[in-house]
C-alpha positions as CSV (number, residue, x, y, z in Angstrom):
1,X,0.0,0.0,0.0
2,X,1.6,3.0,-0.7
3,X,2.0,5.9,2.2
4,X,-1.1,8.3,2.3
5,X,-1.5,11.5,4.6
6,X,-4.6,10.5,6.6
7,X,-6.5,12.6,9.3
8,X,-8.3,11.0,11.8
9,X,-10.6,12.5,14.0
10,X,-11.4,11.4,17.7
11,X,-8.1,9.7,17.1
12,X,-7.8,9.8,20.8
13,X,-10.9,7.7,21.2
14,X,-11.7,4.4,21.4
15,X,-11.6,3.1,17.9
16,X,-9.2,6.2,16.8
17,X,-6.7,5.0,18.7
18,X,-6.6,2.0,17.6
19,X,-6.4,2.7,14.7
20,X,-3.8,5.4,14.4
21,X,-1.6,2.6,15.6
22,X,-2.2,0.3,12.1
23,X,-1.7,3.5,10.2
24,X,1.3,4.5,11.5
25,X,2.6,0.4,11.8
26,X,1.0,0.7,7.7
27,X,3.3,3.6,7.1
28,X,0.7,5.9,7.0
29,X,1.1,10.0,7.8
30,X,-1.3,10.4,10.3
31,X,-3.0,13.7,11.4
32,X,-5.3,13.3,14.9
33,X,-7.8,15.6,15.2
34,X,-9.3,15.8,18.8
35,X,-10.8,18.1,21.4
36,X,-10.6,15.1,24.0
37,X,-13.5,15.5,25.8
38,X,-13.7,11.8,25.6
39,X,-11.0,10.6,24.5
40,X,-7.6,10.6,26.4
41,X,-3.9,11.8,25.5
42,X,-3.1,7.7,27.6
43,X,-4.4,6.2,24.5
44,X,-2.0,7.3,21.9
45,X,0.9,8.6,24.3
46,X,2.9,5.8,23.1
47,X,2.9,7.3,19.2
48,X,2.8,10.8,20.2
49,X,6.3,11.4,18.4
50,X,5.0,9.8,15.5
51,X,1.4,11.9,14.6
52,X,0.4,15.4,14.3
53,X,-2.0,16.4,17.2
54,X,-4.1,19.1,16.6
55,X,-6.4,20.1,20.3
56,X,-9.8,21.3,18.2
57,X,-13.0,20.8,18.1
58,X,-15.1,19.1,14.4
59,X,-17.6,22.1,15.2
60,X,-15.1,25.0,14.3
61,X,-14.9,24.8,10.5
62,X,-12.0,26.7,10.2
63,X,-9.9,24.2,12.6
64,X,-11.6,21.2,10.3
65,X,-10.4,23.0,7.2
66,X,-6.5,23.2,8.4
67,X,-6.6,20.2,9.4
68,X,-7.7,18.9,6.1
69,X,-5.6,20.3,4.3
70,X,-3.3,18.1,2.4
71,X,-4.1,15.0,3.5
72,X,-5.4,12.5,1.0
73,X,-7.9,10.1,3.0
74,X,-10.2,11.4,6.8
75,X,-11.4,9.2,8.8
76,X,-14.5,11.0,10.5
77,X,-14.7,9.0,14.0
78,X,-15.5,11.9,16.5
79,X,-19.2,11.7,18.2
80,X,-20.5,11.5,21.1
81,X,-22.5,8.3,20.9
82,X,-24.4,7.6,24.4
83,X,-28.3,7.0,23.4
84,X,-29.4,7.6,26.9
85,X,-27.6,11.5,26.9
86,X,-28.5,12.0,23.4
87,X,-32.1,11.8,24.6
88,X,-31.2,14.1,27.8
89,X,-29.4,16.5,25.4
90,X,-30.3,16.2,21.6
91,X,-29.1,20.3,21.4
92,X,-25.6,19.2,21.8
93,X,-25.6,15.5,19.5
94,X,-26.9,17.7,16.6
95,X,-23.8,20.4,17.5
96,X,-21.7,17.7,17.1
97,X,-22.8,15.1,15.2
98,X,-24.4,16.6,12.4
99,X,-22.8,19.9,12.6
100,X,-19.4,18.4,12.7
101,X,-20.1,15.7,10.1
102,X,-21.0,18.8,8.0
103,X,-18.2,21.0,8.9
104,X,-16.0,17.7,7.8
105,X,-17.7,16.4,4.4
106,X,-18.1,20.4,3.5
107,X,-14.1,20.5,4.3
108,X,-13.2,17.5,1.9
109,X,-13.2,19.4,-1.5
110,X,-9.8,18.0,-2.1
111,X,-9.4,14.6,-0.4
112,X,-9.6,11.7,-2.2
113,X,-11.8,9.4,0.5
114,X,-14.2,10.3,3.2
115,X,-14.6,7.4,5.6
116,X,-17.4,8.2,8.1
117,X,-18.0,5.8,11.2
118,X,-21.8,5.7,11.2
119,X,-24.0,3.4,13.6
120,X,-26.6,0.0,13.3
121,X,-28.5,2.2,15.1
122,X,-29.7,4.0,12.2
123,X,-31.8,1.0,11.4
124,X,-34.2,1.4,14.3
125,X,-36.5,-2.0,14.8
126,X,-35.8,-3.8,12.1
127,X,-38.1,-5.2,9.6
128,X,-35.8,-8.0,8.6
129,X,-32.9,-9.8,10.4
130,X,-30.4,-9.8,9.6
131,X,-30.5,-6.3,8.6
132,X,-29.3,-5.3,4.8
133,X,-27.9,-2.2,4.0
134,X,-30.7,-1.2,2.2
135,X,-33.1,-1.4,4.8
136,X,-35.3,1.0,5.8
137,X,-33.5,3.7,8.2
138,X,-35.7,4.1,11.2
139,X,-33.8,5.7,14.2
140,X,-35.3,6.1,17.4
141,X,-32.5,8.1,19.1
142,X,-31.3,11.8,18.4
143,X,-28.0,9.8,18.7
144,X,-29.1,7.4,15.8
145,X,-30.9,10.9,14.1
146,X,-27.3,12.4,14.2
147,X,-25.5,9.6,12.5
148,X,-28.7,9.1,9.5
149,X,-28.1,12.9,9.1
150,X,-24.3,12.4,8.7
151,X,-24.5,9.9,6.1
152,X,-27.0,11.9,3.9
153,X,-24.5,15.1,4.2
154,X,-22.0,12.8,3.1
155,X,-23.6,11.3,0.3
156,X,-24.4,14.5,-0.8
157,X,-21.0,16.5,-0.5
158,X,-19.4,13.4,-2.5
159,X,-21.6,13.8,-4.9
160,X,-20.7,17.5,-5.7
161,X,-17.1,17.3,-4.5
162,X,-15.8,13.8,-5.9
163,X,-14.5,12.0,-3.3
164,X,-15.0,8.5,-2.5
165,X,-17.6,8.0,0.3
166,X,-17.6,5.5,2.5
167,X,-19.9,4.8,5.4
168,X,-19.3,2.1,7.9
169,X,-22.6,1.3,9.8
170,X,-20.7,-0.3,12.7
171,X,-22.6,-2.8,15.1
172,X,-21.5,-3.2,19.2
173,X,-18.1,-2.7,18.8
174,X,-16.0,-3.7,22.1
175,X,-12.5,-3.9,23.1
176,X,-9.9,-2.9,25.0
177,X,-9.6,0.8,26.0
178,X,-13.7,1.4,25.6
179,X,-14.3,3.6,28.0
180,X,-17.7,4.3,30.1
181,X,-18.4,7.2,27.4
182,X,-18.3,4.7,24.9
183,X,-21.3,2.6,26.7
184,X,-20.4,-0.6,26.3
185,X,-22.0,-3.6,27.7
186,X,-19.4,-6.2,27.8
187,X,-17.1,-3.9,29.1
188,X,-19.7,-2.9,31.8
189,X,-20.2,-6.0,32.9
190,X,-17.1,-7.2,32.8
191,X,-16.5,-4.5,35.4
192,X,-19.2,-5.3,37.5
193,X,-18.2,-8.8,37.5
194,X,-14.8,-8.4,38.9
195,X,-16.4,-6.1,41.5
196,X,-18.2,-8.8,42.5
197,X,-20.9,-6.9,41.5
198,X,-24.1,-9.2,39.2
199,X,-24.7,-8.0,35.5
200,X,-27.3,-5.3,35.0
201,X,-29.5,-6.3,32.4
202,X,-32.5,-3.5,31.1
203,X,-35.3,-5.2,30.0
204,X,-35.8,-9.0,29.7
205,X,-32.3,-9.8,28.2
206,X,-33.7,-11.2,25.4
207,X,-32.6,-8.9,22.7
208,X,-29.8,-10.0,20.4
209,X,-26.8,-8.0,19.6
210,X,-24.3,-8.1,17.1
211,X,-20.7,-7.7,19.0
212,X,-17.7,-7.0,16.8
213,X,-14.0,-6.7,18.1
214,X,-12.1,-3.5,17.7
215,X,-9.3,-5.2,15.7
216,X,-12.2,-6.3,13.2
217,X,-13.4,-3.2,12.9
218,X,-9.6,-1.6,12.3
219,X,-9.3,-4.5,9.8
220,X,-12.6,-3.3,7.9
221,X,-11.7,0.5,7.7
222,X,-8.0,-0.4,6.5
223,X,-9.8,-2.4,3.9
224,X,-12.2,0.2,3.0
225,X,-9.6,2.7,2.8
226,X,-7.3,1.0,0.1
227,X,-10.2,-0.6,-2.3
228,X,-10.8,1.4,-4.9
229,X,-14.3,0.0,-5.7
230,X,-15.4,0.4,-2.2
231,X,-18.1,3.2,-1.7
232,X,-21.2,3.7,-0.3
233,X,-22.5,1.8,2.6
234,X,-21.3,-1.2,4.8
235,X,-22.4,-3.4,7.5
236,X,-19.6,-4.1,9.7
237,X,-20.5,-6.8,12.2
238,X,-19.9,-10.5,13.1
239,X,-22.9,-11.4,11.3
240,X,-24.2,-13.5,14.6
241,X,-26.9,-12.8,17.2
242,X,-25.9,-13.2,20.6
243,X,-28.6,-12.4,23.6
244,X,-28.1,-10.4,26.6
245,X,-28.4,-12.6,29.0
246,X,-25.6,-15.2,26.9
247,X,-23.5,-12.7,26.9
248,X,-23.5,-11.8,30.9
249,X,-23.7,-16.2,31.2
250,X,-20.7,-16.2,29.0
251,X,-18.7,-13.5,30.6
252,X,-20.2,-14.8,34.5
253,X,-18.8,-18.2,32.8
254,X,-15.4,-17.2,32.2
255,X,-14.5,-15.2,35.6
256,X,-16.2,-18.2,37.4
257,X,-18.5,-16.0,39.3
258,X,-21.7,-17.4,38.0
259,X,-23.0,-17.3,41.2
260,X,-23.7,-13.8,40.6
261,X,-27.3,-13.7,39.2
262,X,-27.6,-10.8,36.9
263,X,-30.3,-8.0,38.0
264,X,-32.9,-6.6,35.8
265,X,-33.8,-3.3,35.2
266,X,-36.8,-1.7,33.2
267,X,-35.6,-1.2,29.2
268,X,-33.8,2.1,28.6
269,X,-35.8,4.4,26.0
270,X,-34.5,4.1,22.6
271,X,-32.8,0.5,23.5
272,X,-34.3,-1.3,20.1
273,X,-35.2,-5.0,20.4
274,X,-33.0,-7.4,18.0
275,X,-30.0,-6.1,15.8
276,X,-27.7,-8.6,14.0
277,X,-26.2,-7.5,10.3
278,X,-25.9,-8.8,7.1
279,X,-22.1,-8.6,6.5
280,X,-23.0,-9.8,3.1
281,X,-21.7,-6.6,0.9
282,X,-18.7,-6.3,3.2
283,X,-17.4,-9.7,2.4
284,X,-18.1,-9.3,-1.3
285,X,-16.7,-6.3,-1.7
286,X,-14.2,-5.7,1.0
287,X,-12.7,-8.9,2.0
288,X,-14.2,-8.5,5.5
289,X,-14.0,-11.7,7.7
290,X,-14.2,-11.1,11.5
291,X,-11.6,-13.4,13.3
292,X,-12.1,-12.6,16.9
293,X,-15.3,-15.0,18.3
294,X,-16.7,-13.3,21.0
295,X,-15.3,-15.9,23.2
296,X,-11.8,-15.1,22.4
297,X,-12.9,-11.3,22.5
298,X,-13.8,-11.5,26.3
299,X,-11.3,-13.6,27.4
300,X,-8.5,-11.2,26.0
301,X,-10.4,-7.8,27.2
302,X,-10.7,-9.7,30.9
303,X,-7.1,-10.2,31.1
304,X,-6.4,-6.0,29.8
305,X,-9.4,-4.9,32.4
306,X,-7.6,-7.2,35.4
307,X,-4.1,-6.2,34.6
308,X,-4.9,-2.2,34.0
């Protein structure tokens, strides 16, 4: 692959810093754009040396447009992403989200790609499992709103400006270095667990998920991001449906603690029932194969969480 200049914002988050790590091991320029109000300097202090930091915020357009500059790929990762505060506070998820994500595609007259991390949460309750990228977009969030709003301004400004668009409609993503802000429900209960602490479960548990490791999800932007033919819209999940309650028996399984019986809690609004993806298009088109079994994925993020 030859060496791009790529800007990454929120590359101090979760996923960003992650990923700024296979850039740079890739050979990669990379630029991180971040205001880290989420994200943490601890994540990417080891490669500090080795990326261009710019402190600013996706909202100011004239910060997004330096940072632009020059660079041949962005990789649009900053949000904030918690459903439960996007309901508490939809003002400041439209700020970001959609302001930003418009500040950024408006910003990309020169670039080649646009990759924008977008959300199964767009789908709402879906009509069919397991959900195609051309279903119906239902979301039930101002979170999910934020992200359906992103992709449309994106689609749009590629379609006046040129550049490759790419939207990555990324299913529950976990990992090591997902923080609370990220809202994770393995990490959480992992937590809990090793606090000897039972599994908080809203609703009945019943309602499937689709988990996906970080280092897949790395794996499918890197692949996005070097094939040419890739645009539009992908699915990034494992492609399997896993309940609530077998994930917390799984992880209750694996630290031995399932004498913990996990507690249940009303549902949370804008929680949607069952979400699994079709990984179909992905696997055509990008080569995408998740490696990490959820399994594997726990036992690996137990061991970070009880050595941290």
């Amino acid at each position: 692959m030859e060496c791009l200049r790529v800007l990454v914002t929120g590359g101090a988050g979760f996923i960003g810093s992650h990923l700024v790590k296979v850039l740079l091991r890739a050979g990669h320029f990379v630029r991180v754009l971040d205001n880290f109000s989420t994200g943490s300097m601890d994540n990417i202090v080891d490669v500090a040396r080795d990326v261009e930091i710019v402190v600013g915020d996706v909202r100011d357009y004239s910060v997004v447009e330096k940072c632009v500059r020059g660079v041949d790929v962005v990789i649009h990762l900053a949000a904030l992403i918690d459903v439960a505060e996007s309901i508490e506070r939809p003002d400041l998820y439209f700020e970001v989200n959609v302001i930003g994500t418009h500040n950024i595609a408006k910003a990309c007259r020169g670039v080649n790609v646009l990759i924008f991390a977008s959300s199964s949460s767009v789908y709402g309750d879906p009509l069919k499992i397991p959900i195609p990228e051309d279903h119906l977009l239902s979301p039930r969030s101002p979170y999910a709103a934020s992200k359906a709003a992103g992709e449309a301004l994106i689609q749009a400004f590629s379609s006046i400006y040129g550049y490759r668009p790419i939207i990555l409609r990324i299913f529950n993503v976990y990992g090591p270095k997902q923080s609370r802000a990220y809202a994770g429900v393995v990490i959480e209960f992992i937590r809990r667990v090793l606090r000897r602490e039972p599994p908080i479960i809203y609703g009945d548990g019943e309602q499937t998920r689709d988990f996906i490791h970080i280092s897949d999800v790395i794996d499918a932007i890197m692949k996005a991001m070097s094939i040419e033919r890739a645009r539009g819209v992908f699915n990034i999940g494992s492609g399997k449906a896993v309940t609530i309650n077998q994930l917390a028996k799984l992880i209750l399984k694996t630290l031995n603690r399932e004498d913990l019986k996990p507690v249940y809690a009303p549902p949370r609004p804008g929680d949607i029932k069952h979400s699994i993806a079709d990984i179909t298009k992905s696997r055509k088109i990008l080569g995408f194969e998740p490696k990490i079994s959820l399994e594997e994925g726990i036992k690996t993020l137990i061991s970070v969480i009880a050595n941290s």
